[in-house]
ZAMARGU-4260 file (C-alpha; in steps of 0.2 Angstrom, whole numbers, plus 5000, padded with zeros to 4 digits):
<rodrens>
0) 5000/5000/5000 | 5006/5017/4997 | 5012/5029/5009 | 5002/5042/5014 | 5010/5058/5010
5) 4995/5070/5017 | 4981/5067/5024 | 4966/5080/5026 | 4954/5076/5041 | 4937/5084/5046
10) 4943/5103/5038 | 4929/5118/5036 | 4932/5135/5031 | 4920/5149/5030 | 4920/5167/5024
15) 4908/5176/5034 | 4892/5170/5029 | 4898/5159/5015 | 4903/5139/5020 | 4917/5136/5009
20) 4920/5116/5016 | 4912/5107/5029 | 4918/5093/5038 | 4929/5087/5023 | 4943/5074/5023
25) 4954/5065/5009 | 4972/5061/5007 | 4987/5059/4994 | 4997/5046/4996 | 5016/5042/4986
30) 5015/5043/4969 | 4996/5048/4967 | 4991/5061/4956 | 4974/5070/4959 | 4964/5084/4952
35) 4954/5095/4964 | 4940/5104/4953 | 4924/5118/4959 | 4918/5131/4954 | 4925/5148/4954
40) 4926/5155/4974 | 4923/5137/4980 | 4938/5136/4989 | 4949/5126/4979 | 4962/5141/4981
45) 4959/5142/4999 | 4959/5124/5002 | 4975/5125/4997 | 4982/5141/5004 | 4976/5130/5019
50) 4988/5117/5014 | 5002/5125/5014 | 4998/5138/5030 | 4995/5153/5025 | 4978/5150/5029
55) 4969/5145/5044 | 4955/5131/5045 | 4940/5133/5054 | 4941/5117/5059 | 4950/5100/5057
60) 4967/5094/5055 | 4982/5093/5041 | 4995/5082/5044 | 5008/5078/5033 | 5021/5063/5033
65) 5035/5067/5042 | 5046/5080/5035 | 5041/5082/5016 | 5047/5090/5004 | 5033/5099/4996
70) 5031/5112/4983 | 5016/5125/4977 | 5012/5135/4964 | 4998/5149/4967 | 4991/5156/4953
75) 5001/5174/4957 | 5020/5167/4963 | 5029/5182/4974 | 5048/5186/4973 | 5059/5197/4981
80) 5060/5212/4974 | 5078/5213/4967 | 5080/5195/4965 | 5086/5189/4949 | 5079/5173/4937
85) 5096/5163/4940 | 5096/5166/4960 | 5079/5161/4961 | 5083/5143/4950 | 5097/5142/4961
90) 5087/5140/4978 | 5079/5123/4969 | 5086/5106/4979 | 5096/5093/4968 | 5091/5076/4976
95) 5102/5069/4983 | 5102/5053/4974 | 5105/5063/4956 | 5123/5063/4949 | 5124/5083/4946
100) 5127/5080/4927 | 5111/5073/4926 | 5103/5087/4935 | 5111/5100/4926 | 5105/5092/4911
105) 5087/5091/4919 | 5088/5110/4924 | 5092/5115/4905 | 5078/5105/4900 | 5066/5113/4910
110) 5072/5130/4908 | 5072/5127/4888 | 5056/5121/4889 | 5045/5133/4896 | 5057/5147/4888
115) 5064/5156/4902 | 5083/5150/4898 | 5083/5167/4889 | 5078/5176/4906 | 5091/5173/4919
120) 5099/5188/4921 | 5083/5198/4922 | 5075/5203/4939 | 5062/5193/4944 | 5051/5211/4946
125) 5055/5217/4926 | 5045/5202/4920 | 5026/5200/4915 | 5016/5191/4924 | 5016/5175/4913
130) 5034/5175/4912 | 5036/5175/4934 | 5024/5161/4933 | 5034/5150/4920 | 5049/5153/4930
135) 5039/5148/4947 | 5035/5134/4938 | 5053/5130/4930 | 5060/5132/4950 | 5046/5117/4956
140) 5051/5106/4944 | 5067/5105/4946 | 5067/5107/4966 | 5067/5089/4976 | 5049/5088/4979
145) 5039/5072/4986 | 5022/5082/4982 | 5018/5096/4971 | 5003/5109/4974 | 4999/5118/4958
150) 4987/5131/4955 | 4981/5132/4936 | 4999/5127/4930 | 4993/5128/4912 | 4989/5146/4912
155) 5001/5156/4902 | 5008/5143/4895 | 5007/5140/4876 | 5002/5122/4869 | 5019/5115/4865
160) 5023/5121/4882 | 5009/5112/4890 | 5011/5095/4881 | 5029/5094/4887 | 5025/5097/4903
165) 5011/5083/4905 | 5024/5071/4896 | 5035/5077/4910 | 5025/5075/4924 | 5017/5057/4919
170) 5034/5052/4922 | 5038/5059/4938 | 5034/5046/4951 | 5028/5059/4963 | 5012/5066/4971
175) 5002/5079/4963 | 4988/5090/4969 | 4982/5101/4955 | 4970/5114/4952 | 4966/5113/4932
180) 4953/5121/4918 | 4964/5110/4905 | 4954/5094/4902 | 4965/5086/4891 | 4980/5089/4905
185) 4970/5082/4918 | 4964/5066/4909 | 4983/5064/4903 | 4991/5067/4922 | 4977/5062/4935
190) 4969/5048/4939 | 4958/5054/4954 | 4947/5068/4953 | 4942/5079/4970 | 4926/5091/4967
195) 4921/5103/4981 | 4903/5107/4977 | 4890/5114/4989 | 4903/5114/5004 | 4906/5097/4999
200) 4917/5083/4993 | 4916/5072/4982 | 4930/5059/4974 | 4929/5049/4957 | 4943/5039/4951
205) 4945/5040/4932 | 4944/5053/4916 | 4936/5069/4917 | 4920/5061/4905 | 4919/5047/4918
210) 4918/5060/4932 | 4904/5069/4922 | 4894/5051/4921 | 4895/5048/4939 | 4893/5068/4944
215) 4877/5066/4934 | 4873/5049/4941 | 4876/5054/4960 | 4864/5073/4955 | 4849/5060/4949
220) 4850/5051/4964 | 4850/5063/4976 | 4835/5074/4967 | 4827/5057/4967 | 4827/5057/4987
225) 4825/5077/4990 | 4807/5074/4979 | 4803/5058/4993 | 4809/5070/5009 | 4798/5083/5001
230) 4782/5070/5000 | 4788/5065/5016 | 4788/5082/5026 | 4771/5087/5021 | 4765/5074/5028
235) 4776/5074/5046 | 4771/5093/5045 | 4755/5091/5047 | 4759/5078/5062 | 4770/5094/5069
240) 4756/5105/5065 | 4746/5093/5078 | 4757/5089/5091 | 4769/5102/5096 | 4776/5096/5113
245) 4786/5078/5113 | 4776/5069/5127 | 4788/5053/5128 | 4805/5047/5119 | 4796/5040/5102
250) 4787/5058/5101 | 4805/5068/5103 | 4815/5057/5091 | 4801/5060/5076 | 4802/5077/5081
255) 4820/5079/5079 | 4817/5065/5061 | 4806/5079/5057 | 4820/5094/5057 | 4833/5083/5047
260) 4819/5080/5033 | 4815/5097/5036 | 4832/5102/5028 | 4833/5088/5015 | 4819/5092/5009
265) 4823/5111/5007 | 4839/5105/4995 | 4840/5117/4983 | 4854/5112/4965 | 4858/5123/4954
270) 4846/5121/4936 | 4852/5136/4930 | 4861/5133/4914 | 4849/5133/4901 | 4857/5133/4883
275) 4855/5151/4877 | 4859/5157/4858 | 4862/5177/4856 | 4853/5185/4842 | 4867/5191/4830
280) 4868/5204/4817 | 4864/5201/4799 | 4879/5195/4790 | 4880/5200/4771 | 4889/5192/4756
285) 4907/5199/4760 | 4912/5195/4777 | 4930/5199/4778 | 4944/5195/4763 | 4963/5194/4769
290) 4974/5198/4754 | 4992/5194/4754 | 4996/5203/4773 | 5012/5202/4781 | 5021/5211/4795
295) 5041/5212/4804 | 5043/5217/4819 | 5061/5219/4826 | 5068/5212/4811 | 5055/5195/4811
300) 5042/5191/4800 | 5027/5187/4809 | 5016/5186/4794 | 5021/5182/4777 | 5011/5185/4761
305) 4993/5178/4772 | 4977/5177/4760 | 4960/5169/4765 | 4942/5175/4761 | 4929/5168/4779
310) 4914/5161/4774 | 4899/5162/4783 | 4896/5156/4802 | 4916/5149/4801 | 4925/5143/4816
315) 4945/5144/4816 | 4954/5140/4828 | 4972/5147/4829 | 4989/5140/4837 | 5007/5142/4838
320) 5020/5146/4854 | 5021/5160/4861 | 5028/5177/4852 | 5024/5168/4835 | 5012/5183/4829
325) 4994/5175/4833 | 4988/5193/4843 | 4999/5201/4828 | 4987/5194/4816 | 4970/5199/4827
330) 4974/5214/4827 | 4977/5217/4808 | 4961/5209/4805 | 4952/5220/4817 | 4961/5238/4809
335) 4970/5240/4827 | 4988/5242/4819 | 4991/5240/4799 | 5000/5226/4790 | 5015/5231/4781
340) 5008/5224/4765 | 4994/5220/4758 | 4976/5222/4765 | 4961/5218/4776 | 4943/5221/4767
345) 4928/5220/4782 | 4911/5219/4773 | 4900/5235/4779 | 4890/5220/4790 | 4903/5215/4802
350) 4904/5221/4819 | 4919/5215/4829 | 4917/5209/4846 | 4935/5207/4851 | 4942/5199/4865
355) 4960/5204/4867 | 4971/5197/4883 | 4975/5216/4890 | 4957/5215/4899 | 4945/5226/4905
360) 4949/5244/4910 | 4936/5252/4922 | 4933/5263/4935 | 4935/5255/4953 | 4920/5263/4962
365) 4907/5256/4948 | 4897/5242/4952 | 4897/5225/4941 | 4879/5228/4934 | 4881/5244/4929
370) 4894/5239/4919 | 4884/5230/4911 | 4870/5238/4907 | 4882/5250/4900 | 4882/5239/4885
375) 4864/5233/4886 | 4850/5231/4898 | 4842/5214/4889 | 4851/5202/4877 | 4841/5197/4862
380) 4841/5178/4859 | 4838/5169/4844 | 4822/5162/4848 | 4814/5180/4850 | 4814/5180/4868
385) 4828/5190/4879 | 4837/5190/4895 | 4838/5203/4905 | 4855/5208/4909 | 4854/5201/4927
390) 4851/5184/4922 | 4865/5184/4907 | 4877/5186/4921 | 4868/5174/4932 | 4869/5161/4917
395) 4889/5165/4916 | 4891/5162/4935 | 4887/5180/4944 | 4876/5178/4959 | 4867/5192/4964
400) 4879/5196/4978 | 4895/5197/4966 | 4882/5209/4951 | 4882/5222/4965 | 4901/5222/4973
405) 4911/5235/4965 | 4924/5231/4951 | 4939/5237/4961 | 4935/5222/4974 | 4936/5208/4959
410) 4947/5195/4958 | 4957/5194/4941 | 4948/5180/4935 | 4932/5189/4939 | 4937/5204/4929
415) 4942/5194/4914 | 4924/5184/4917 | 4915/5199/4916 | 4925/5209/4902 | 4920/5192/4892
420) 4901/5195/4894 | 4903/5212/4890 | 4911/5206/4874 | 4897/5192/4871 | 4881/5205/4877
425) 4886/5218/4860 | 4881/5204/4851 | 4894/5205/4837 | 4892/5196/4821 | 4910/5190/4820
430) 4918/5184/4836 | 4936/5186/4841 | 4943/5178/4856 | 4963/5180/4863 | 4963/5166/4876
435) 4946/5167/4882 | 4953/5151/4893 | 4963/5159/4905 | 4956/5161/4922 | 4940/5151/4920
440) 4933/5135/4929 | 4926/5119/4922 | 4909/5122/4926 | 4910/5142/4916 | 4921/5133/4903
445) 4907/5121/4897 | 4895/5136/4900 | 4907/5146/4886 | 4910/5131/4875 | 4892/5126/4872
450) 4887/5147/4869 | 4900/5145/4855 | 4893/5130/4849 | 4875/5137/4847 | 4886/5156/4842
455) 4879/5160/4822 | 4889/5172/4817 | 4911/5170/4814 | 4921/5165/4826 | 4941/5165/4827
460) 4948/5159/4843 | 4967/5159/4851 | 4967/5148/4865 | 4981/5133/4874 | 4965/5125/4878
465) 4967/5109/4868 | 4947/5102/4872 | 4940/5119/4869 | 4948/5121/4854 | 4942/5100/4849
470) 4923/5103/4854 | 4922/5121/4843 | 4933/5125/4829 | 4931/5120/4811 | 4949/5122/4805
475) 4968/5130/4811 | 4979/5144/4806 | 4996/5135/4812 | 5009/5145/4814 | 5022/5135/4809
480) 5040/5151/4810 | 5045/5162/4798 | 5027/5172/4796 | 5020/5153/4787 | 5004/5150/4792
485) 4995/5134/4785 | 4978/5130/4785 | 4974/5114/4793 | 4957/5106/4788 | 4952/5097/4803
490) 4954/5098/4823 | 4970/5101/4833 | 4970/5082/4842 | 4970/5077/4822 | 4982/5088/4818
495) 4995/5083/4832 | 4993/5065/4825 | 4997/5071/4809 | 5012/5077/4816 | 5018/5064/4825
500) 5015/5051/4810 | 5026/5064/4798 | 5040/5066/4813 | 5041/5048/4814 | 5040/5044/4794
505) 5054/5059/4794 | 5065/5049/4804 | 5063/5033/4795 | 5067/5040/4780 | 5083/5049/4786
510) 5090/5032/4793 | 5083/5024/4776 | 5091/5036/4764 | 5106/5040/4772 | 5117/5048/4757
515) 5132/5037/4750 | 5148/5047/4753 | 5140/5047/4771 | 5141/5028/4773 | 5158/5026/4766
520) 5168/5041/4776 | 5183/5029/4784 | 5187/5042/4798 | 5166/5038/4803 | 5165/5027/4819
525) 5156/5011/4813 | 5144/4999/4823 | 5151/4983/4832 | 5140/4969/4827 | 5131/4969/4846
530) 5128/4987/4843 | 5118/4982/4826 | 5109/4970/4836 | 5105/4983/4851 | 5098/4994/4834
535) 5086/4982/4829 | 5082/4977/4846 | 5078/4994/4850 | 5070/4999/4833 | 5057/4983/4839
540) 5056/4989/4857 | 5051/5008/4850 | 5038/5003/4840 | 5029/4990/4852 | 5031/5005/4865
545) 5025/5018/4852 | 5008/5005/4849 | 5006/5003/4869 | 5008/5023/4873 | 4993/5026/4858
550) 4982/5012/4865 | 4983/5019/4883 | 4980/5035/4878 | 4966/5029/4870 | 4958/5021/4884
555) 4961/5038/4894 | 4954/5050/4883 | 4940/5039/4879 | 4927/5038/4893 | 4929/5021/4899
560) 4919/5016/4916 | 4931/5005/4921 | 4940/5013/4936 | 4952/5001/4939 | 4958/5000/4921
565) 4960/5019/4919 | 4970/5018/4935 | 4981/5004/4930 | 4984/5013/4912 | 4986/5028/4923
570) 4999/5022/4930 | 5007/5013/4915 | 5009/5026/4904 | 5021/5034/4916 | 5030/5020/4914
575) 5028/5019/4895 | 5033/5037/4893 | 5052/5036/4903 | 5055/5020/4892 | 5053/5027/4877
580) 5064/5043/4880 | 5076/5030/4887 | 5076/5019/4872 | 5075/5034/4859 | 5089/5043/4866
585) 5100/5027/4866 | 5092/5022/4847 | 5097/5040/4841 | 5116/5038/4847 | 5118/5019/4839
590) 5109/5031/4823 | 5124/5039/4821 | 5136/5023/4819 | 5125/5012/4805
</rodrens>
């Protein structure tokens, strides 16, 4: 049995009148890797600010094994002021256990990786606030840790970034306790799942779709016994109603039976996420023509020679790293700055509803529902009927407590929340969105993604949200370097396969085809007949590894019921993973010598 690296026992925590957890408890133990997921203000932060003592419970008790090494990430990391990226790195533990060649080889993988290698020498205070959080992130990895806390790890981070980093993580044998939006990342790195709803907790063991299944499963079930209690309690009510003093012990105990139906029966769920679609301005025949665009900046080219004519009610999704020119091309297509060549033609139809990642400038002392209504006092749906701008921000999570609080008291993600609905309430004909990802829960996540669905005007969305991206978009604009970018016909999970398939028929080819005066250099080191075995040994071993690694993934991403399967297979692909960079690495060297 594994050892129990935390355990959680009995915790509540409460905000004034607002129960954030009552009563709950759960552990980690070695090697698991667990997802804790609720909606925004929760206390999935707190629950973790809790772990790690900078808050106080309530009640209950946290007790960790003795002496651990553990490691968080908030979702805002803080520094000291004058201290530089390469001091900060340095503070990071080697294990004990690692030759230091190995770990300075693991440090410039990470630091290469998330693209702070560049950044050393900068003060951690002159950076923006995507790069602190990679280097936050870069310093937790490479630290000896037993258990790793992470706060939306995925924000900021672009999608080649994120893909590593749940390769990189599956292999660690450590324990993890995230908070994530990224349903892909969670499915690929956790095999439990923790929900905090309605002050409670709740634990699943398998994929996000299999946690949906039994959420709605354990939902059915409990408004299935909330409709008996309320048969129930009119019925003892009326018994109340005739006998209000207890006159022996059977009377007393009905009477206090009476006050716990009493409560079930008041259970109130949340049914208020009715699939809405807005009303959107008459398109006409031209929508918008890109003709041959391009733009340098700094001496690169972030857009080279671009053409494309949208069609009517398109959905593009676009992707690339970080700095490739993605918001460059937004905001050409928008009129905000001016290609160097070529042109953007908007027909006299379009009205832009631009979401751009700089956010939502407002006065501080004004209240979230006039901000609102600044835009519009009811939203026009396509069904002819309207929702009055109370209930559009109800539907996108705004309770009526949080329409009236003022915007300088907002949390970010609330800002950016409520500078998206302004966005959606103009009711634009062609959408734009810059990571509209960021900051979000699940549970507003799915709200957004089905909106988009049902949106029927055009829509163009940036985002590192792989599912998102999956469950909307039509077709990509991938930036591929060099201002290049190539319209791919299908979605990105297909695409990412495509790639795989042509990086491994690459490799074949180049070991296939290697040119002759290569082969017959005498000064070229040649292959001992046991390393030519070890080749095709290994070439086997890759491929068999290559077929395992597609198959589990498979069974991960695709909504099996079987817990105990998607835990083994959890588990396993870990292991599938380190082989393979094992084995490829080793492969690459003998490459050389054939």
């Amino acid at each position: 049995m594994a050892e129990a690296l935390l355990t959680v026992e009995n915790l509540s925590k409460s905000y004034g009148d607002k129960l954030l957890f009552d009563n709950i408890s759960f552990g980690v133990n070695a090697g698991q890797k667990t997802a804790l997921i609720a909606r925004n203000g929760y206390g999935k932060s707190t629950l973790l600010n809790i772990l790690t003592g900078s808050t106080l419970q309530d009640a209950g008790k946290v007790t960790f094994r003795t002496d651990p090494h553990m490691a968080f990430l908030p979702q805002n990391p803080q520094f000291h002021r004058d201290q530089t990226v390469r001091s900060y790195v340095a503070t990071a533990r080697r294990p004990e256990h690692e030759d230091p060649w190995d770990y300075e080889q693991r440090v410039e993988e990470i630091l290469s990786r998330l693209h702070v290698d560049h950044l050393l020498d900068r003060p951690m205070q002159h950076l923006s606030g995507g790069e602190q959080k990679k280097v936050a992130l870069s310093h937790i990895l490479i630290d000896n840790t037993d258990l790793l806390l992470l706060d939306e790890p995925t924000n900021h981070l672009d999608i080649e970034m994120i893909e590593w980093l749940e390769e990189f993580l599956s292999r660690q044998r450590l324990a993890i306790l995230m908070v994530t939006h990224d349903r892909y990342f969670l499915d690929h790195v956790c095999q439990d799942i923790l929900e905090l709803d309605n002050a409670r907790l709740y634990h699943y063991r398998g994929t996000y779709d299999y946690y949906l299944r039994k959420k709605a499963e354990r939902e059915y079930n409990e408004r299935t016994e909330v409709a008996k209690a309320k048969q129930l309690y009119r019925t003892e009510l009326e018994w109340m109603r005739r006998m209000p003093q207890a006159r022996g012990t059977k009377a007393q105990a009905r009477i206090d039976a009476f006050y716990e139906l009493e409560s079930k029966a008041h259970t109130r769920f949340d049914d208020t996420r009715p699939q809405i679609t807005v009303k959107t301005e008459r398109i006409g025949g031209k929508i918008l023509e890109i003709n041959h665009i391009s733009k340098h900046y700094d001496g690169r080219c972030l857009v080279d020679d671009f053409t494309y004519t949208f069609k009517r009610g398109e959905k593009v999704g676009i992707v690339g790293p970080n700095g490739v020119g993605k918001s460059t091309l937004l905001n050409m297509l928008t009129g905000s700055l001016r290609p160097d060549s070529g042109h953007v033609v908007a027909g006299q139809t379009i009205q832009f509803g631009y979401y751009t990642q700089q956010g939502l400038q407002a006065d501080d002392s004004r209240r979230v529902i006039e901000l609102v209504k600044d835009i519009a006092e009811q939203i026009d749906l396509a069904d002819g009927k309207s929702l009055s701008a109370h209930q559009f921000l109800s539907h996108f999570g705004f309770d009526g407590t949080t329409q009236y609080n003022y915007f300088g008291n907002l949390s970010g993600g609330e800002r950016r929340r409520l500078y998206l609905m302004q966005v959606l309430m103009a009711n634009p004909n062609f959408l734009i969105l810059d990571e509209p990802t960021n900051d979000l829960d699940i549970y507003t996540l799915e709200i957004l993604e089905q909106f988009l669905k049902n949106y029927q005007g055009c829509l163009i969305i940036v985002s590192h949200d792989r599912s998102f991206m999956d469950h909307i978009v039509d077709h990509l604009f991938v930036f591929e370097g060099d201002g290049r970018i190539r319209d791919y016909h299908s979605n990105y999970s297909d695409y990412r396969r495509s790639m795989a398939l042509q990086q491994r028929s690459t490799t074949l080819q180049r070991r296939e085809e290697k040119p002759a005066y290569e082969r017959s250099r005498s000064d070229k080191p040649k292959a001992t007949y046991k390393e030519k075995k070890e080749y095709e040994t290994l070439t086997a071993e890759i491929e068999t590894l290559t077929a395992e690694k597609v198959a589990l993934e498979t069974l991960l991403g695709g909504g099996s019921t079987d817990s105990d399967a998607i835990t083994q297979a959890s588990q396993r692909i870990g292991e599938v993973l380190t082989l393979l960079d094992e084995k490829e690495l080793r492969w690459l060297e003998l490459d050389e010598l054939m």
